[in-house]
Structures are given as structure tokens and as C-alpha cells.
VOSE-999089 format. One record per residue: residue number from 1; x negated, y, z of N, C-alpha, C in turn. Coordinates in nm, 3 decimals. Layout:
BEGIN
+-----+---------+---------+---------+---------+---------+---------+---------+---------+---------+
:   n :    n_px :    n_py :    n_pz :   ca_px :   ca_py :   ca_pz :    c_px :    c_py :    c_pz :
+-----+---------+---------+---------+---------+---------+---------+---------+---------+---------+
: NUM :       X :       Y :       Z :       X :       Y :       Z :       X :       Y :       Z :
...
+-----+---------+---------+---------+---------+---------+---------+---------+---------+---------+
// end
This chain:
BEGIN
+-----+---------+---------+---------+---------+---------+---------+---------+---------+---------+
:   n :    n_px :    n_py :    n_pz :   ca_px :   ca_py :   ca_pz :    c_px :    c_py :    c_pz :
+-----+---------+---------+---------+---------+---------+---------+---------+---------+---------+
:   1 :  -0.081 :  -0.120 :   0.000 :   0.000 :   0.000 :   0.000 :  -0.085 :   0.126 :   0.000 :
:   2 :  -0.208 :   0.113 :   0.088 :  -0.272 :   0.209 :   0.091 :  -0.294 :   0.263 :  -0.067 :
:   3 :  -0.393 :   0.161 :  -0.115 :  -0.443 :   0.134 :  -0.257 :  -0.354 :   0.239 :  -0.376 :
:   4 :  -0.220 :   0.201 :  -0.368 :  -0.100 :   0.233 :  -0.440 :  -0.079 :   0.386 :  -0.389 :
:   5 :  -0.149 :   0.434 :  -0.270 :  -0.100 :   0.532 :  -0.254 :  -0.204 :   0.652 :  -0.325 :
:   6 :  -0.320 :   0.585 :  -0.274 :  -0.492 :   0.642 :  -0.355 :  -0.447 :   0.659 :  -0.486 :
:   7 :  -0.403 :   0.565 :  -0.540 :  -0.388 :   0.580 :  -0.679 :  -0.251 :   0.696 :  -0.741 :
:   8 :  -0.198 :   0.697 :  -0.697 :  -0.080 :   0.782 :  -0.690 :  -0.165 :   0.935 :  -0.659 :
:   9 :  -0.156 :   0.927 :  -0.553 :  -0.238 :   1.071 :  -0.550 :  -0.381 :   1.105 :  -0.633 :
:  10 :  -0.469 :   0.999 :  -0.679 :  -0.552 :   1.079 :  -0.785 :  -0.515 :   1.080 :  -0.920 :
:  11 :  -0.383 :   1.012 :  -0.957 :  -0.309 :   1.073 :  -1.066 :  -0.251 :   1.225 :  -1.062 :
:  12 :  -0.233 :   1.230 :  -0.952 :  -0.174 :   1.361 :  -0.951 :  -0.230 :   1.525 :  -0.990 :
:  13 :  -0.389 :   1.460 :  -0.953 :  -0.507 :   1.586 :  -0.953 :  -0.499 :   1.619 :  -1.080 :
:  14 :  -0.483 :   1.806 :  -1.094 :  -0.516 :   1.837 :  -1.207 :  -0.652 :   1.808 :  -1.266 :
:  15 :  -0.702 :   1.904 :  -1.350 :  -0.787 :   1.953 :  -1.363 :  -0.870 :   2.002 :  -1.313 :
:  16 :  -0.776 :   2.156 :  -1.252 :  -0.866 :   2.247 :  -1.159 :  -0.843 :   2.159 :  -0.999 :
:  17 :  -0.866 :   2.094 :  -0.993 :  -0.858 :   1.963 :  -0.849 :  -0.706 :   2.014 :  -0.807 :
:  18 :  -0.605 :   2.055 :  -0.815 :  -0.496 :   2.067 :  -0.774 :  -0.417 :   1.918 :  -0.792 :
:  19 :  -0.435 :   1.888 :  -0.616 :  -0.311 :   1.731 :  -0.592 :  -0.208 :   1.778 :  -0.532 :
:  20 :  -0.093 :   1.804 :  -0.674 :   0.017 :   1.851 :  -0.676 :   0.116 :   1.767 :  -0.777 :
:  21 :   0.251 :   1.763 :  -0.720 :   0.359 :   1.701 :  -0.814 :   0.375 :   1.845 :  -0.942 :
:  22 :   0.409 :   1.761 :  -1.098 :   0.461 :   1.871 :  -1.185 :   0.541 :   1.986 :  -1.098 :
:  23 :   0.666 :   1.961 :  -1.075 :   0.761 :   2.002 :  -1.010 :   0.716 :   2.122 :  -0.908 :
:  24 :   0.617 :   2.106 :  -0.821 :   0.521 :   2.142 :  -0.705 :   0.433 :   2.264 :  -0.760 :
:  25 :   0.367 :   2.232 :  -0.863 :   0.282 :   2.291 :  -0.910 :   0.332 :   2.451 :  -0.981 :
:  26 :   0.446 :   2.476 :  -0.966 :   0.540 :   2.603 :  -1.041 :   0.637 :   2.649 :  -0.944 :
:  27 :   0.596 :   2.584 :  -0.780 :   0.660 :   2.630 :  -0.684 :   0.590 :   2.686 :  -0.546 :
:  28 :   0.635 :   2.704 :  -0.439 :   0.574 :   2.726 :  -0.314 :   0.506 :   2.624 :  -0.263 :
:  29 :   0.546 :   2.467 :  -0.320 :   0.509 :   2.329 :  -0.235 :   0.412 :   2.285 :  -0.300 :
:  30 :   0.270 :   2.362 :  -0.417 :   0.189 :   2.287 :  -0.404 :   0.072 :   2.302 :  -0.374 :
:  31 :   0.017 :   2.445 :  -0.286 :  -0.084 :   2.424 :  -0.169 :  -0.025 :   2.329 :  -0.040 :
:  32 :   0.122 :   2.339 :  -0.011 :   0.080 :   2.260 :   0.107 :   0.081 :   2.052 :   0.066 :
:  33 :   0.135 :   2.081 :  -0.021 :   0.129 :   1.936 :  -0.091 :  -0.071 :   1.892 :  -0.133 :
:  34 :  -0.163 :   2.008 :  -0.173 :  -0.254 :   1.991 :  -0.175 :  -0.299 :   1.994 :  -0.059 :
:  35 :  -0.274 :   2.068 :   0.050 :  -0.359 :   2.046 :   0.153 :  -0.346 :   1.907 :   0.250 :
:  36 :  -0.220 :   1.847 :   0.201 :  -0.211 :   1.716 :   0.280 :  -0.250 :   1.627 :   0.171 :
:  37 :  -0.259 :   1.644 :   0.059 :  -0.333 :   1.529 :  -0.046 :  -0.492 :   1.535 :   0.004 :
:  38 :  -0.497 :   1.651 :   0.052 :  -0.628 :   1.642 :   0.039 :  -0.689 :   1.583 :   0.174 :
:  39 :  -0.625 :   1.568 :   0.291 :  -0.615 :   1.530 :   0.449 :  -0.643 :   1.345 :   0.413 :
:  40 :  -0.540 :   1.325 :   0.329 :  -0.502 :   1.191 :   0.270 :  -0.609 :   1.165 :   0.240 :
:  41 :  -0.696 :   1.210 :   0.130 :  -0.823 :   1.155 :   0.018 :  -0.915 :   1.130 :   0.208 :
:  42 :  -0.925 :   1.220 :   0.253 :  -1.054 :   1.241 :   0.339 :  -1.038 :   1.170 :   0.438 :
:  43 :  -0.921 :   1.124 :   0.502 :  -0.895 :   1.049 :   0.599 :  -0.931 :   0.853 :   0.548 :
:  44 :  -0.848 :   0.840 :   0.426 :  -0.911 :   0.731 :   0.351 :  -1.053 :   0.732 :   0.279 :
:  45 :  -1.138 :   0.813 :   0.280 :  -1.228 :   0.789 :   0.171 :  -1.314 :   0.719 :   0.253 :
:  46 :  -1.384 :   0.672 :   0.378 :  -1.423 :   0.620 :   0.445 :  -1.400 :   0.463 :   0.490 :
:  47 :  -1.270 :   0.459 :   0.472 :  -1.197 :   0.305 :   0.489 :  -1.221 :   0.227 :   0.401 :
:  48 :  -1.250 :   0.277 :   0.269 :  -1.209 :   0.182 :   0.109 :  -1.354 :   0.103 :   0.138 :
:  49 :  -1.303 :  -0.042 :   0.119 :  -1.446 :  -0.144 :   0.075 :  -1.500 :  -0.141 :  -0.047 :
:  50 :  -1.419 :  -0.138 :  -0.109 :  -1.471 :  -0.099 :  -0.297 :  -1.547 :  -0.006 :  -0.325 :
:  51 :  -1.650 :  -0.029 :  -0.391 :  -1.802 :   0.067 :  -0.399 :  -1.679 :   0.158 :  -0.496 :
:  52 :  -1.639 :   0.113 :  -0.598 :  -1.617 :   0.157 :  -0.736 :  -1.448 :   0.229 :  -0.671 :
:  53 :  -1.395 :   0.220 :  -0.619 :  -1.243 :   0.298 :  -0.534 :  -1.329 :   0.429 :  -0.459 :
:  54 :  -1.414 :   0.383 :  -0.405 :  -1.434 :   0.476 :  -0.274 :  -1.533 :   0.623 :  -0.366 :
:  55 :  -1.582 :   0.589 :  -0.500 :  -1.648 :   0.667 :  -0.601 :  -1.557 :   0.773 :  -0.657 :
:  56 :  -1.395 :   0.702 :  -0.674 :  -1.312 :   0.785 :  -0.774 :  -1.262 :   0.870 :  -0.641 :
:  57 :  -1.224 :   0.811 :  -0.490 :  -1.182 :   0.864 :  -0.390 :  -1.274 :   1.003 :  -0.390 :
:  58 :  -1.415 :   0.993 :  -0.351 :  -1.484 :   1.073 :  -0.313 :  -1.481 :   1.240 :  -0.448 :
:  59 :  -1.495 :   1.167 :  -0.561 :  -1.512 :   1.254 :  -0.714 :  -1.329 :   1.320 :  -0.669 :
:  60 :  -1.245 :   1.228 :  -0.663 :  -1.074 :   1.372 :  -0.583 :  -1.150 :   1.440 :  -0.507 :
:  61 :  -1.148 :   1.387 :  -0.389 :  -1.179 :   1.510 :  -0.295 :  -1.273 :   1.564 :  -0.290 :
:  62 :  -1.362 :   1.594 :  -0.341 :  -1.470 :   1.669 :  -0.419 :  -1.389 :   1.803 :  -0.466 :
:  63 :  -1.327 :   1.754 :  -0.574 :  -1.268 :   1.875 :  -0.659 :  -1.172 :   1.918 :  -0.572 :
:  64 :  -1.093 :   1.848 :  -0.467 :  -0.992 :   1.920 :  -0.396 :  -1.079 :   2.015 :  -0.291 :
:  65 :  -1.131 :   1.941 :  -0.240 :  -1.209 :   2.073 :  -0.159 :  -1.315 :   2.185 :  -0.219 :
:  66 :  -1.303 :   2.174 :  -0.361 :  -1.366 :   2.296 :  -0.422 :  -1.237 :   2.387 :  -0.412 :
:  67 :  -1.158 :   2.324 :  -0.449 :  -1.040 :   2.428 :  -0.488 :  -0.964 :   2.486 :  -0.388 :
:  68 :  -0.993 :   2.445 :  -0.257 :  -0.931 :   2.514 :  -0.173 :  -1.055 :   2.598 :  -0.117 :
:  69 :  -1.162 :   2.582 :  -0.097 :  -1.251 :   2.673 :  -0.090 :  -1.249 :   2.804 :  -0.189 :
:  70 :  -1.192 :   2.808 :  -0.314 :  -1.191 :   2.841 :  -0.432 :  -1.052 :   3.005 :  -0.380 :
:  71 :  -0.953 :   2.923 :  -0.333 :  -0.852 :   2.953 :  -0.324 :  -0.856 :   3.001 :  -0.220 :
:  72 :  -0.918 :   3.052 :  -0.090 :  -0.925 :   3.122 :   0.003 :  -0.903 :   3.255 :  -0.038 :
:  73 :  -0.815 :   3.319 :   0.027 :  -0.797 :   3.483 :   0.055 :  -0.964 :   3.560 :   0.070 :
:  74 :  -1.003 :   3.674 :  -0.014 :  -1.107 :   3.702 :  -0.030 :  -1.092 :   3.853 :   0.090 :
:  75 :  -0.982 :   3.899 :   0.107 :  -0.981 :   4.035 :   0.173 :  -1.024 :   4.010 :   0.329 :
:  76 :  -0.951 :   4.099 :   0.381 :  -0.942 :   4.048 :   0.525 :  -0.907 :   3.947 :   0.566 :
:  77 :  -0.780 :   3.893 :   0.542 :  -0.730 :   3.842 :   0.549 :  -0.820 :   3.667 :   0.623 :
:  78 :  -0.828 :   3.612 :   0.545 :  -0.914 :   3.472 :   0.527 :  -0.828 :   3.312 :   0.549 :
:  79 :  -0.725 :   3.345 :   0.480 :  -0.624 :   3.213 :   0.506 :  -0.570 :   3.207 :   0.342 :
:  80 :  -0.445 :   3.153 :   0.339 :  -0.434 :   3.090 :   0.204 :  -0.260 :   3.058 :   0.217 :
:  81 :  -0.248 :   3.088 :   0.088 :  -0.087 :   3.091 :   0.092 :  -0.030 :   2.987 :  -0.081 :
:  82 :   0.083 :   3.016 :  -0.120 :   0.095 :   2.906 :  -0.182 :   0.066 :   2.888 :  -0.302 :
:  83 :  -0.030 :   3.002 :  -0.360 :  -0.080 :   2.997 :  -0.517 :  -0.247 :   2.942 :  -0.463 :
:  84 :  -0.271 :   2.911 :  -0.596 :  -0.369 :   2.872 :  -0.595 :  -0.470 :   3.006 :  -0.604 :
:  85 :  -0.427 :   3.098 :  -0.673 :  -0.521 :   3.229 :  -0.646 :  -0.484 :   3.317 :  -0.523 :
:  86 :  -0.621 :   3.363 :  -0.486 :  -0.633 :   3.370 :  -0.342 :  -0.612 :   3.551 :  -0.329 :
:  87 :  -0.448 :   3.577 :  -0.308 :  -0.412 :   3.672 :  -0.311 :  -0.302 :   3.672 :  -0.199 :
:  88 :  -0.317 :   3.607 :  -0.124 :  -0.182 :   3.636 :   0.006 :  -0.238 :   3.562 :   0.110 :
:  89 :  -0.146 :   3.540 :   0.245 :  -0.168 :   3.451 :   0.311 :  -0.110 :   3.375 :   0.379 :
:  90 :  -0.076 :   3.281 :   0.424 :   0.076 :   3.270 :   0.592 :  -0.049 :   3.183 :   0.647 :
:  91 :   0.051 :   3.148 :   0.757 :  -0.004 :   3.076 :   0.864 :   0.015 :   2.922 :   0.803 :
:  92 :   0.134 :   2.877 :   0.776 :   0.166 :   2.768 :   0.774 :   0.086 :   2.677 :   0.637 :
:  93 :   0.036 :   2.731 :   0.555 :  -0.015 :   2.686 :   0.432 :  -0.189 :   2.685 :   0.488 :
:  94 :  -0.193 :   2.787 :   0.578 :  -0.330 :   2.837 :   0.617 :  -0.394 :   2.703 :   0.716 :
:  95 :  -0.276 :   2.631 :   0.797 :  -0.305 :   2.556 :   0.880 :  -0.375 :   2.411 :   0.812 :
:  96 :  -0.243 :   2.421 :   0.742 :  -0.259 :   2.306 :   0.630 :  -0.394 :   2.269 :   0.579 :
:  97 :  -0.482 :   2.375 :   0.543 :  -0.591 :   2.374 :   0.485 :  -0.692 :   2.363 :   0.565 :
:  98 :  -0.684 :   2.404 :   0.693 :  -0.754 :   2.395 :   0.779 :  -0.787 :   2.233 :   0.820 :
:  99 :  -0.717 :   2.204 :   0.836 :  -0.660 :   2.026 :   0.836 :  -0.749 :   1.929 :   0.749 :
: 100 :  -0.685 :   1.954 :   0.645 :  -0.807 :   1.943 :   0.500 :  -0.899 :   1.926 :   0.545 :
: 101 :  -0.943 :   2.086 :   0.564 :  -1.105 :   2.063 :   0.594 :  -1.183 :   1.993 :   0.660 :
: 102 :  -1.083 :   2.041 :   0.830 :  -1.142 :   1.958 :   0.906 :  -1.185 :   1.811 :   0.880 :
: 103 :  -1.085 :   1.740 :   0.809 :  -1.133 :   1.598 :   0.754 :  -1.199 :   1.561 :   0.694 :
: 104 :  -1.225 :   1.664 :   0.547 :  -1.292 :   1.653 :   0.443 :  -1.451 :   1.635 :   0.577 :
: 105 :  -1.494 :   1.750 :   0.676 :  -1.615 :   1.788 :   0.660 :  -1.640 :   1.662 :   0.728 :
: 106 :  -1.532 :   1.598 :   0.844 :  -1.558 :   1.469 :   0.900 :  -1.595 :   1.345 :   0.811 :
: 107 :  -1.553 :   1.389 :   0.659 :  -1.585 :   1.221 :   0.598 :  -1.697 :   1.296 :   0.534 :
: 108 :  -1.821 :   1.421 :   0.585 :  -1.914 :   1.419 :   0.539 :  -1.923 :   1.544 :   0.410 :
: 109 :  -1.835 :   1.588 :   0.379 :  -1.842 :   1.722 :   0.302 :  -1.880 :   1.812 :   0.354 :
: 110 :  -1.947 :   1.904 :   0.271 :  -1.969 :   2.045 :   0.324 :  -1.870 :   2.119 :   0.310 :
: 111 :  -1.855 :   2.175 :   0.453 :  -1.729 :   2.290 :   0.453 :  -1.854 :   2.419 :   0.471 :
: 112 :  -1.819 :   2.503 :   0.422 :  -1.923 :   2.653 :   0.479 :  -1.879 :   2.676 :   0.600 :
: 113 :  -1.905 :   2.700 :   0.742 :  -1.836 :   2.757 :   0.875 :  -1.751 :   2.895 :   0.800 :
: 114 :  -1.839 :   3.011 :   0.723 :  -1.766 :   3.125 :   0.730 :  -1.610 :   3.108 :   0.642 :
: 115 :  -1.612 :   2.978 :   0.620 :  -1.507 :   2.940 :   0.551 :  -1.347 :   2.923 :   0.709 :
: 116 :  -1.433 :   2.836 :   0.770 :  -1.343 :   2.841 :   0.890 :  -1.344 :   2.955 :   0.950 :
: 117 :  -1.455 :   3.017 :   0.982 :  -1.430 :   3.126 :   1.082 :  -1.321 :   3.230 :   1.062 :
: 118 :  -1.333 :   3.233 :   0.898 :  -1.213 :   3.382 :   0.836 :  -1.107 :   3.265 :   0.860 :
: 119 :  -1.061 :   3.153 :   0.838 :  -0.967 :   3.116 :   0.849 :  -0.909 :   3.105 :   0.996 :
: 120 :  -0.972 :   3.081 :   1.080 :  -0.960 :   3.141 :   1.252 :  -0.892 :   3.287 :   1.292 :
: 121 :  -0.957 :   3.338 :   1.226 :  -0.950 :   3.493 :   1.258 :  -0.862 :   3.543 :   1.152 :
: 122 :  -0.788 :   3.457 :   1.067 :  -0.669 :   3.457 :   1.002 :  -0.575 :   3.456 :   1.087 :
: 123 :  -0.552 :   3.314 :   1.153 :  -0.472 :   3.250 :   1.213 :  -0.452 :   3.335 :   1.381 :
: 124 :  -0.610 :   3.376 :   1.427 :  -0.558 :   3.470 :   1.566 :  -0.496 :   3.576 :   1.528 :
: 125 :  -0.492 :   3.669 :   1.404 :  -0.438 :   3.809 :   1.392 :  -0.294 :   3.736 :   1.386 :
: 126 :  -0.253 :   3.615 :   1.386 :  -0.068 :   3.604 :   1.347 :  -0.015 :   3.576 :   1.478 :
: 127 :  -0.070 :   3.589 :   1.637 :  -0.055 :   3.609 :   1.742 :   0.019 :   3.723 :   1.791 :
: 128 :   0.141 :   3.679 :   1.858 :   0.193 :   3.797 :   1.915 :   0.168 :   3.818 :   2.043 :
: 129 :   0.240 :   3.971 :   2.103 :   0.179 :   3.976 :   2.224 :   0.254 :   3.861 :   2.359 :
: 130 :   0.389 :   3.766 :   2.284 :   0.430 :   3.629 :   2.355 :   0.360 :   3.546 :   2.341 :
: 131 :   0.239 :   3.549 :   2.268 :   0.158 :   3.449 :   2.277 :   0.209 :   3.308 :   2.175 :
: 132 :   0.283 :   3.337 :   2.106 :   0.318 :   3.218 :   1.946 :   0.261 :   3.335 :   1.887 :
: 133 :   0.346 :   3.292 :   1.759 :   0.228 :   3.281 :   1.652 :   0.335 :   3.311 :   1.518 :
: 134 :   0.381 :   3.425 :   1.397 :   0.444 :   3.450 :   1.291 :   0.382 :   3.432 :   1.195 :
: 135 :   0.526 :   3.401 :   1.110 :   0.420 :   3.331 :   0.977 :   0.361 :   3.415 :   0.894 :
: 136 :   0.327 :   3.569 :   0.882 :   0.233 :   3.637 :   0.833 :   0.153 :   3.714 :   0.874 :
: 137 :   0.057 :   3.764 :   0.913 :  -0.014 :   3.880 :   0.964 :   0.028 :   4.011 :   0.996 :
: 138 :   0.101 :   4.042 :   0.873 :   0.218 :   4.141 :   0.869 :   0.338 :   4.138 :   0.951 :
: 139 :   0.379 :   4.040 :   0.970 :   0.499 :   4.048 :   0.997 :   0.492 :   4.024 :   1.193 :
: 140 :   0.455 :   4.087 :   1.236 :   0.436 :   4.116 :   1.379 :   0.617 :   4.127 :   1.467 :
: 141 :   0.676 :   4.228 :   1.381 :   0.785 :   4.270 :   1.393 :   0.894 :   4.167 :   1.440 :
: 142 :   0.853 :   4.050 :   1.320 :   0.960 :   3.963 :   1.305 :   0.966 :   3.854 :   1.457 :
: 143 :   0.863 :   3.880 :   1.528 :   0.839 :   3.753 :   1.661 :   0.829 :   3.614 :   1.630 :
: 144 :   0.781 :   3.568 :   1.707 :   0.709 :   3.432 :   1.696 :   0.804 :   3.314 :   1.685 :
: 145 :   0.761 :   3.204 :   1.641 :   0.835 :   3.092 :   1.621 :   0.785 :   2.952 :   1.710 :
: 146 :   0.825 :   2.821 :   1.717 :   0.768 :   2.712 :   1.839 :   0.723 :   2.694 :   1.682 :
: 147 :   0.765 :   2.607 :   1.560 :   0.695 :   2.525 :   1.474 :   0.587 :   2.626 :   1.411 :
: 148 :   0.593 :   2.737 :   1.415 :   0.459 :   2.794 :   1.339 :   0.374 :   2.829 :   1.481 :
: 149 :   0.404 :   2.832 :   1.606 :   0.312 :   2.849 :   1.744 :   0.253 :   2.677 :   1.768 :
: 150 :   0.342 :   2.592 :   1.695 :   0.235 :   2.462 :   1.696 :   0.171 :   2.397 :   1.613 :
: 151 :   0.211 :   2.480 :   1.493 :   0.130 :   2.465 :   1.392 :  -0.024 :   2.545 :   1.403 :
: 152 :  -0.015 :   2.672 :   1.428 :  -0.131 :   2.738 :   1.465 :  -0.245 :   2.699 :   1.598 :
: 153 :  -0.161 :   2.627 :   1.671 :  -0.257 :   2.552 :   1.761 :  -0.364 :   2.436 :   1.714 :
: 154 :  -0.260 :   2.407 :   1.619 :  -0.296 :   2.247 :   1.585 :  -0.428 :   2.279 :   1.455 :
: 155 :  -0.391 :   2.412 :   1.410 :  -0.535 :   2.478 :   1.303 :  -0.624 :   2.546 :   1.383 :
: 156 :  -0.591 :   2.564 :   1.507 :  -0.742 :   2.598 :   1.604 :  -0.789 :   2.481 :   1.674 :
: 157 :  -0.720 :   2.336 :   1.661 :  -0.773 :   2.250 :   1.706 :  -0.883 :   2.210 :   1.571 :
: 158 :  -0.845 :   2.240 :   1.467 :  -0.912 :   2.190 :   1.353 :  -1.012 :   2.216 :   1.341 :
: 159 :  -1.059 :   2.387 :   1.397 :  -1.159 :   2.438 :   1.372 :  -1.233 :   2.421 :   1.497 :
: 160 :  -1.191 :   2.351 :   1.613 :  -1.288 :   2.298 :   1.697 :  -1.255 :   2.457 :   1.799 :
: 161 :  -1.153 :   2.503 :   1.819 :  -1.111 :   2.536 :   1.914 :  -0.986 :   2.472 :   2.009 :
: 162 :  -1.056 :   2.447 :   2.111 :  -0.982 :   2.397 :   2.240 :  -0.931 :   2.453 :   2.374 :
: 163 :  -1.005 :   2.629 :   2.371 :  -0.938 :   2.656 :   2.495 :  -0.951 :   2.817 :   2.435 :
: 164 :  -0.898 :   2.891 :   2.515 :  -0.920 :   3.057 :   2.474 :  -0.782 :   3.097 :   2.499 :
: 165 :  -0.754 :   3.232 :   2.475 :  -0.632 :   3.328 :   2.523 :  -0.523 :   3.235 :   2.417 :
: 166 :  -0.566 :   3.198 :   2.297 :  -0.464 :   3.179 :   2.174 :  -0.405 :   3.034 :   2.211 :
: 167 :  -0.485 :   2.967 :   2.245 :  -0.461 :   2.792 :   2.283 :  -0.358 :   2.792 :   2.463 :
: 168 :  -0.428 :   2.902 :   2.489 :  -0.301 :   2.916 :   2.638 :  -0.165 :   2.980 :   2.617 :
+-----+---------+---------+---------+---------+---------+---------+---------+---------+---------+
// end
């Protein structure tokens, strides 16, 4: 099943490493669909016994983690939202990627740190003064939510934060 699933998802990879459904790919759902394809490749690429599986595994997530490196917010900002060009940001797509990474760098990829760090300091500016967490930087106004205040925990666990004002 696993096998069937590997294979499924490196059909899916574009070109530009985007592991996205057609459908996905012309909507909001396919950074976060890439950032869990890409959780997927990195979490399995380690397990596969097959010299020749674990080659095509590694050559996906290769290109997937170019492309989300690729696709990082270049301004202040430093998070990632649902285009592939890196012109917005939220939390919830931002986490996603964080995730990614974290796995990718565990099965041995290079992540750049300043790659996490802007994505950190993405994720603390979407802190309110209740201490959750809104799904844009901007949007302060709007107050915090529980699924995007545990989603944002769960992307400072990624980046190897465990305690601080944001995690309390």
C-alpha cells in the first residue's frame, strides 16, 4: 500500500517539483497538498528497501524541496501561501511547509536555517496579544483561532522550538 502510494504521488510531480492534483494545481489546495506530499516523500524515503524505489523517492523530494525553498515569501514576510510564487503569506500553508522541511532535513536534506528562521518569525508576527495565533500577519484585527493556534505551535515545534512566550 505504501508502494501504491509512492507511486501515486511521484506521478503527480510536475515539472517544476509541484506534488499537486490537476484540479489542485489552479486552486488554493496545491501548496498545502505539496507540503504534505512532500512530508510523505521524506517520511518514507528512508523506509524503502529498494536501492532503485528509494532513487526515484529521493530525485521527488529533491525537486519538492527545491520548490518550496523556491517559493518562500522574499519580503518580510518569510512564510508561504498558496501559489507557488512567493508573493503572500498565511500561517496555515506556512506551517505546512515547515513540516516538510522539518522531515525533508531529518531524511538528510539540506534545509538553509535562514530558511526556517524567516519562516519562525513569520509564524511569531501572526501572534496575538491572547496568545493564538491568525491566519495572516495582517490580519491582527480579526483575533485568533484554536486550529490555526495549533497549527502554529505544531510549526514551532518543527523548527525545533519547544518553549518561549509563543509555545506558552
Amino acid at each position: 500500500n505504501v508502494s501504491k502510494a509512492v507511486d501515486y504521488v511521484c506521478r503527480r510531480q510536475a515539472p517544476n517539483g509541484l506534488l499537486s492534483s490537476t484540479e489542485a494545481a489552479v486552486s488554493h489546495a496545491a501548496m498545502y497538498q505539496h507540503g504534505f506530499g512532500t512530508l510523505f516523500l521524506a517520511e518514507v524515503y528512508g523506509m524503502l528497501p529498494d536501492a532503485g524505489r528509494n532513487r526515484q523517492v529521493r530525485d521527488a523530494l529533491d525537486r519538492a524541496v527545491m520548490l518550496i525553498l523556491a517559493s518562500q515569501q522574499r519580503t518580510d514576510a518569510g512564510g508561504w501561501r498558496y501559489d507557488v510564487r512567493p508573493n503572500d503569506a498565511d500561517v496555515s500553508v506556512t506551517v505546512a511547509m515547515m513540516m516538510a522541511l522539518r522531515a525533508a532535513r531529518n531524511a538528510g536534506l539540506s534545509v538553509p536555517k535562514s530558511v526556517i528562521d524567516s519562516a519562525v518569525k513569520y509564524v511569531k508576527q501572526c501572534q496575538t496579544a491572547d496568545g493564538g495565533f491568525v491566519y495572516k500577519k495582517e490580519q491582527q484585527f480579526a483575533g485568533s483561532a484554536f486550529a490555526r493556534s495549533a497549527a502554529a505551535v505544531v510549526g514551532l515545534y518543527s523548527a525545533g522550538i519547544y518553549d518561549g512566550k509563543e509555545i506558552a
